[in-house]
C-alpha positions as CSV (number, residue, x, y, z in Angstrom):
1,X,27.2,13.4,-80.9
2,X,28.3,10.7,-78.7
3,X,27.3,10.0,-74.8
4,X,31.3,10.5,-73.7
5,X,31.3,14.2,-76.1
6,X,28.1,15.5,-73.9
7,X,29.4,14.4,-71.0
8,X,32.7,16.5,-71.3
9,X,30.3,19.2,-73.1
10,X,28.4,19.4,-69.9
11,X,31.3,19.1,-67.2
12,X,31.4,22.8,-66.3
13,X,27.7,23.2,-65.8
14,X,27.5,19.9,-63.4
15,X,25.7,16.8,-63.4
16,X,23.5,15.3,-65.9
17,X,21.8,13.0,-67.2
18,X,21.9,11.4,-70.8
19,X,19.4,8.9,-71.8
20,X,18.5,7.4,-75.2
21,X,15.8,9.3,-77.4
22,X,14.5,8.6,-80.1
23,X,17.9,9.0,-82.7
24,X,19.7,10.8,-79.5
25,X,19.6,11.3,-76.2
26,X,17.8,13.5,-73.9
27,X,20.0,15.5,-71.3
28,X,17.9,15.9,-67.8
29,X,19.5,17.6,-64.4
30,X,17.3,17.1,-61.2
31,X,15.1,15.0,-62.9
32,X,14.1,17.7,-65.9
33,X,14.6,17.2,-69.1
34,X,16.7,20.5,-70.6
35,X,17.9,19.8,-73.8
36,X,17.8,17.0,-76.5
37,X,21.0,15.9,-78.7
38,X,19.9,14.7,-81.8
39,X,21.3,14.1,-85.7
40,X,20.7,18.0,-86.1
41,X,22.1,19.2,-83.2
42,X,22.1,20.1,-80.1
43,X,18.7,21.8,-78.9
44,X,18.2,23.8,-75.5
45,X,14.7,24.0,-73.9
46,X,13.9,27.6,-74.5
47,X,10.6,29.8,-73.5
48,X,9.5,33.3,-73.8
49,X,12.3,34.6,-71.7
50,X,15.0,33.0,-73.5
51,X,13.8,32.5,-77.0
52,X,15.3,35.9,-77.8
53,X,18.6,35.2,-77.0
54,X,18.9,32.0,-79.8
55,X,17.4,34.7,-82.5
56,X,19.6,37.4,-81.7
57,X,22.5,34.2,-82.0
58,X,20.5,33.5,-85.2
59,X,19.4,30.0,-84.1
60,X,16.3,27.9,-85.1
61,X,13.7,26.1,-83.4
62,X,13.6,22.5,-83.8
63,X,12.3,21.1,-86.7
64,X,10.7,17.7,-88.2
65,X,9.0,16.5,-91.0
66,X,6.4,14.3,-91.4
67,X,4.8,13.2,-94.5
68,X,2.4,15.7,-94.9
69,X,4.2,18.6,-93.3
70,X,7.1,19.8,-91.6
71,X,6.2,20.7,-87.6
72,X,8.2,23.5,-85.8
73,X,8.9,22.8,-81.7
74,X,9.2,26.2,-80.8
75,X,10.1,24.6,-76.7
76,X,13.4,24.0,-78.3
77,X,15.9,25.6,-80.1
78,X,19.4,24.9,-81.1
79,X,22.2,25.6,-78.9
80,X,24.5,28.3,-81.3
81,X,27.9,26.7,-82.9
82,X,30.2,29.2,-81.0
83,X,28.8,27.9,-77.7
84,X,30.1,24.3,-77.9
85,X,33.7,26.0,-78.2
86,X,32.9,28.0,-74.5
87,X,33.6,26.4,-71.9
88,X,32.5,29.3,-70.0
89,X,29.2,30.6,-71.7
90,X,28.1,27.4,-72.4
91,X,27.2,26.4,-68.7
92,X,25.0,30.0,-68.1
93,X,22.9,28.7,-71.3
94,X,22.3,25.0,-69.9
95,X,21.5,27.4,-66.4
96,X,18.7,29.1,-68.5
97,X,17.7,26.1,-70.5
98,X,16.8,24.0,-67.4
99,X,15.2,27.0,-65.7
100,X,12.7,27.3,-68.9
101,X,12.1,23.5,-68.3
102,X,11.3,24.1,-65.3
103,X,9.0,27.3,-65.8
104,X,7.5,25.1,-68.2
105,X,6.9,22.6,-65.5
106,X,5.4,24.6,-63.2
107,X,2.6,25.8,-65.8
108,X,1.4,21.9,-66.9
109,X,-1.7,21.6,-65.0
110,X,-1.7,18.1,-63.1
111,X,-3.3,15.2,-64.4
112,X,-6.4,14.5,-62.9
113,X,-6.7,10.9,-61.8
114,X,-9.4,8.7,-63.0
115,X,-12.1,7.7,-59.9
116,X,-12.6,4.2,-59.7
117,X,-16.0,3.7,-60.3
118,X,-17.9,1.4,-57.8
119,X,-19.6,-1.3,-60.3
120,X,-23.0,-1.2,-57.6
121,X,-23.5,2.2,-58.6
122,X,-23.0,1.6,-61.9
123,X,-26.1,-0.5,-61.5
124,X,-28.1,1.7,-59.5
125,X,-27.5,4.5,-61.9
126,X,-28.4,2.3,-64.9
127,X,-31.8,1.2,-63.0
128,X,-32.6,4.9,-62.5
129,X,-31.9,5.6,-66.1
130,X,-34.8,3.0,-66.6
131,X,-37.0,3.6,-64.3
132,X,-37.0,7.9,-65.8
133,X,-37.4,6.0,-69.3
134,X,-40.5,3.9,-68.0
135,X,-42.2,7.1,-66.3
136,X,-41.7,9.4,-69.2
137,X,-43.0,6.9,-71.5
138,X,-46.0,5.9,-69.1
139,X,-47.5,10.2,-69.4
140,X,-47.3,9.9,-73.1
């Protein structure tokens, strides 16, 4: 799949974004990344609310393999063959694939950030750390 062929695939559901990902490209609205175009096809983000409708369609999740194994990303599954034919259906599943993105989102805790540590207490911790080494050795 070409840039110009997702672009026209995605017209009806409004605009996106289509950056280069590993051997695709990664299709993002409002900043979220929804589905990823790739040599085997076209994969939706997909999460316990909409998983059922790609296996009633008889779709897969994506797969890869590795050398030692082949890994399943159930987060995405591919978009059924019919769809890319309706021009109508196909926007209602992008719809539900950016709003499991999203719900997926939502449920990533946020990162804590790393305090910058003050290198004077560094040294005052350190000199405790001896002086409870010194003290325990000293009631021996």
């Amino acid at each position: 799949m070409d840039r110009e062929f997702l672009i026209d695939l995605f017209a009806d559901f409004g605009p996106v974004t289509i950056r280069k990902m590993f051997s695709g490209y990664g299709i993002s609205a409002d900043g979220i990344n929804f589905a990823l175009a790739l040599r085997a096809g076209l994969f939706f983000r997909a999460d316990e609310h909409t998983i059922p409708d790609y296996e009633a369609e008889g779709s897969k999740p994506f797969q890869y393999s590795t050398r030692a194994k082949t890994v399943t990303v159930n987060s995405y599954w591919q978009l059924p063959a019919r769809l890319f034919d309706d021009s109508e259906e196909l926007p209602q599943w992008a719809r539900a694939a950016l709003a499991a993105a999203q719900r997926a989102k939502v449920k990533k805790r946020p990162r804590t950030k790393k305090v910058a540590s003050n290198p004077a207490t560094k040294r005052v911790a350190k000199k405790s750390v001896r002086r409870v080494g010194k003290a325990k050795r000293a009631h021996r």
